[in-house]
C-alpha positions as CSV (number, residue, x, y, z in Angstrom):
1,X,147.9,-50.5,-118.4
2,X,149.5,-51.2,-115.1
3,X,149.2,-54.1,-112.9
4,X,145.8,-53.3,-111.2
5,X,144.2,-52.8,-114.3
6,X,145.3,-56.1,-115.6
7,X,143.9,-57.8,-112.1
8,X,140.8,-56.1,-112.8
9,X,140.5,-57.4,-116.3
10,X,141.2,-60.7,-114.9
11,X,138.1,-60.4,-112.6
12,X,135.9,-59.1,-115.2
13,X,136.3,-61.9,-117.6
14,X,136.0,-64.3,-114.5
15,X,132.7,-62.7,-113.5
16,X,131.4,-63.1,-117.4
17,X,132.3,-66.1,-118.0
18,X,130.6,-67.4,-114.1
19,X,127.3,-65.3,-115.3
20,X,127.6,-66.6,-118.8
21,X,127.8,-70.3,-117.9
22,X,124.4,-70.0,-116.0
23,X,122.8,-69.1,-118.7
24,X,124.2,-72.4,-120.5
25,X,121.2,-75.0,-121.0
26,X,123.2,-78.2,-121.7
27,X,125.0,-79.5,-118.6
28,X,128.2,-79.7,-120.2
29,X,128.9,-76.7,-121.4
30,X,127.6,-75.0,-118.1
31,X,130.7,-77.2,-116.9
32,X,133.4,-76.1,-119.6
33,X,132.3,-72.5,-119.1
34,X,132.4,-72.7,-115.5
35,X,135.9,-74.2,-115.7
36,X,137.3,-71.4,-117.6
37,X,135.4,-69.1,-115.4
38,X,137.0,-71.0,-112.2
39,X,140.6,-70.2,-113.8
40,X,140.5,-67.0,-114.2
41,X,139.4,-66.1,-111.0
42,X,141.6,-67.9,-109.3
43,X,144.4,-66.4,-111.1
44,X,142.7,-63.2,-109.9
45,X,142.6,-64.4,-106.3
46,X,146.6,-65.2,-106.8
47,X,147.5,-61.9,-108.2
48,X,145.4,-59.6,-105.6
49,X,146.5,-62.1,-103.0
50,X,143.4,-62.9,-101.9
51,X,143.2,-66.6,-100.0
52,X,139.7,-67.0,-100.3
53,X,139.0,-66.1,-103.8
54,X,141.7,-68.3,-104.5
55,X,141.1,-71.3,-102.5
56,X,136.9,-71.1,-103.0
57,X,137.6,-71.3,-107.0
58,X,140.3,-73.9,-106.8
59,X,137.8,-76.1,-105.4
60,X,135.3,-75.4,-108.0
61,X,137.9,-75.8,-110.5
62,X,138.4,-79.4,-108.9
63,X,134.7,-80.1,-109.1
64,X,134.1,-79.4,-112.5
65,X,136.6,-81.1,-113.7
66,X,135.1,-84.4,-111.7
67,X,131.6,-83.5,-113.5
68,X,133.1,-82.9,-116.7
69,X,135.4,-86.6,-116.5
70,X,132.2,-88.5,-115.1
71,X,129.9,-87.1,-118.5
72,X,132.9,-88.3,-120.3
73,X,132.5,-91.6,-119.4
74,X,128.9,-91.8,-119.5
75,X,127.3,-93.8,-122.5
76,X,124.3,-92.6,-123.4
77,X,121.3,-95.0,-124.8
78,X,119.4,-93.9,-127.3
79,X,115.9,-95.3,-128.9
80,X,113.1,-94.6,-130.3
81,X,109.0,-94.8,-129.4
82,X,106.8,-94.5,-132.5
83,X,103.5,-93.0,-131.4
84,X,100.5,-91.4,-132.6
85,X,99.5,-87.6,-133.3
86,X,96.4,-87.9,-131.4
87,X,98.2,-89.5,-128.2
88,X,97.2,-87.4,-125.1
89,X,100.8,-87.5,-123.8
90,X,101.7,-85.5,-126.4
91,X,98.9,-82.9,-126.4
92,X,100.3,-82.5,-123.2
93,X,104.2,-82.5,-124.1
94,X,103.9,-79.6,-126.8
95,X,101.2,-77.4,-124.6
96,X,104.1,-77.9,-121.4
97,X,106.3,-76.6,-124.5
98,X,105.0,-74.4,-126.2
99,X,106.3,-71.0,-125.5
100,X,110.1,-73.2,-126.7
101,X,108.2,-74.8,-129.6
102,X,107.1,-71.7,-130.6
103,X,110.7,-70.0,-130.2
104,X,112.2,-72.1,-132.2
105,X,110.1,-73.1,-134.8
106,X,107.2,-70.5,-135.0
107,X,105.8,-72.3,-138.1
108,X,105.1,-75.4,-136.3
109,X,101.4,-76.2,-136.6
110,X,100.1,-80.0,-135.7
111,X,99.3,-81.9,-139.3
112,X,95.9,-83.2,-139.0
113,X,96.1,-86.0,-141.3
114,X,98.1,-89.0,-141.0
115,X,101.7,-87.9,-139.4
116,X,105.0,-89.6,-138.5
117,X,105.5,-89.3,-134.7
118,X,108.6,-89.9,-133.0
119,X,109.2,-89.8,-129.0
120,X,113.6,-89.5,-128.9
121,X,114.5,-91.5,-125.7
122,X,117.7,-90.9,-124.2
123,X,118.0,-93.6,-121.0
124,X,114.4,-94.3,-121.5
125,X,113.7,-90.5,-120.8
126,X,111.5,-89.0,-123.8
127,X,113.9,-86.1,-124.6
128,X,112.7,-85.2,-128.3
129,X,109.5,-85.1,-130.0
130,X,110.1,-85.3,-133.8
131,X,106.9,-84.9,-136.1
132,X,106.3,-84.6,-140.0
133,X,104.2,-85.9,-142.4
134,X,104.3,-86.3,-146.5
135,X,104.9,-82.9,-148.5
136,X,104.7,-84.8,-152.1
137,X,107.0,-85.6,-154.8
138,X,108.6,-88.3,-152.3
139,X,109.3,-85.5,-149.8
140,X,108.6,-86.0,-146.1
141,X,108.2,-82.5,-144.2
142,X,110.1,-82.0,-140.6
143,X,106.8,-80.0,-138.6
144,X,108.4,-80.2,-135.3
145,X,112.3,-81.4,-134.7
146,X,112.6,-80.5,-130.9
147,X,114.5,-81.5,-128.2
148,X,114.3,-80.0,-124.4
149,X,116.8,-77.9,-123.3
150,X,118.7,-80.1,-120.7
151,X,119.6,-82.5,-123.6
152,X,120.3,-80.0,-126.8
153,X,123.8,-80.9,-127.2
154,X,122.8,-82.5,-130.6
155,X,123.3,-86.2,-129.7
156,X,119.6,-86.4,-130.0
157,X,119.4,-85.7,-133.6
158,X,122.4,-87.2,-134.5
159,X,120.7,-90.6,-133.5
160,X,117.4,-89.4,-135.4
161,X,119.1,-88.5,-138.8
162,X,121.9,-91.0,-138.5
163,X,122.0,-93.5,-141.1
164,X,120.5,-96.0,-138.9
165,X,117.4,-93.5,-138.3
166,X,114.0,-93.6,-139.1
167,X,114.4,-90.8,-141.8
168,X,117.9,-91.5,-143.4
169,X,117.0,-92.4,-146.7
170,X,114.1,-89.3,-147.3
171,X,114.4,-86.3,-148.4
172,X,113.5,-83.8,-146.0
173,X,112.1,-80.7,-146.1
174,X,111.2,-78.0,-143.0
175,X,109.5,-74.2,-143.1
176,X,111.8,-71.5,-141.7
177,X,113.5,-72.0,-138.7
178,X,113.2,-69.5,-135.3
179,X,116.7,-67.8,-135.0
180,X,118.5,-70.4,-132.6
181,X,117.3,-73.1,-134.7
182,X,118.8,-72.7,-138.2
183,X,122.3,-73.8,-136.3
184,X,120.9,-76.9,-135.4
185,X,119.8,-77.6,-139.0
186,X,122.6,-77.5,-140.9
187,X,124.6,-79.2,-138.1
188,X,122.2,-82.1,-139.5
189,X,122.9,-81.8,-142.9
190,X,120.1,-79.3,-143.9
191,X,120.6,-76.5,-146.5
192,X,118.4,-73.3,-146.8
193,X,117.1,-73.0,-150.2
194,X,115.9,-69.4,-151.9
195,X,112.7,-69.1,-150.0
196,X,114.2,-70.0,-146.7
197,X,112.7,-73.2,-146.4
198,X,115.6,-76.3,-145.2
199,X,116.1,-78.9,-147.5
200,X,118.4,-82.2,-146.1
201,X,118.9,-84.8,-149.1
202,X,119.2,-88.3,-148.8
């Protein structure tokens, strides 16, 4: 490959990674993304001796790396807001959700008994509804574990199944996840048993 064709690569890579990090739903990692993507077009705007190119993605270099040092130093407050299943708020929350509910966890279907219900406040904003109720044999079962997409970078469920949680010392169980969703899981400390179902131990 000569020269031009490595400037060219340069630029395709940039222009993924740009279209790539808009498609990012946590903040942050639209940020990282968009760093790298910054880099390597202005490395491309060097090399093709280009000012614009070069001076335009500097900049954004500059500001993402000021976003990315102030969510650095940004402590998050988590709590929780114990509710009920019949609350209208959160007839509301999962119909605003569904078509993501139903991504994610297609098995989710509200328990009409007796249900623990769980609102996941990060800075006082309710970002994660958490639902299940008892399965038996000391089990309790995970209906709904869902978080909206601004805030999945896991910190929410962290909090939840942390040993200071609600749910630490139960064993959990959950139906099949929706394809993104299985990641999420066993970042938590669930484990897919033969029938697919997700089993997290105390």
């Amino acid at each position: 490959m000569d020269n031009a064709d490595w400037y060219a690569l340069i630029g395709h890579v940039a222009s993924v990674l740009v279209i790539t990090s808009l498609l990012m739903e946590s903040l942050r990692r639209l940020r990282m993304i968009s760093l790298a993507g910054s880099i390597f077009f202005a490395t491309y705007g060097f090399l093709i001796e280009s000012t614009p190119i070069l001076l335009v993605n500097s900049a954004i270099f500059f500001v993402n790396i000021r976003w990315l040092w102030r969510m650095s130093r940004e402590r998050d407050y988590f709590s929780l807001l114990e509710t009920d299943i019949s609350s209208n708020y959160i007839a509301r929350f999962l119909s605003f959700h569904s078509e993501e509910i139903a991504k994610y966890q297609p098995e989710f279907d509200p328990p009409n008994g007796a249900a623990e219900v769980f609102f996941i406040l990060r800075n006082m904003v309710p970002v994660g509804l958490w639902i299940g109720h008892e399965a038996g044999d000391g089990r309790l079962q995970v209906d709904l574990d869902f978080v909206i997409p601004r805030y999945r970078d896991a910190k929410a469920g962290v909090f939840f199944y942390g040993e200071d949680g609600p749910v630490s010392d139960r064993a959990l169980i959950t139906p099949p996840p929706g394809a993104g969703h299985a990641p999420y899981l066993e970042k938590m400390g669930f484990e897919a048993n033969h029938e697919g179902w997700y089993v997290r131990l105390p």
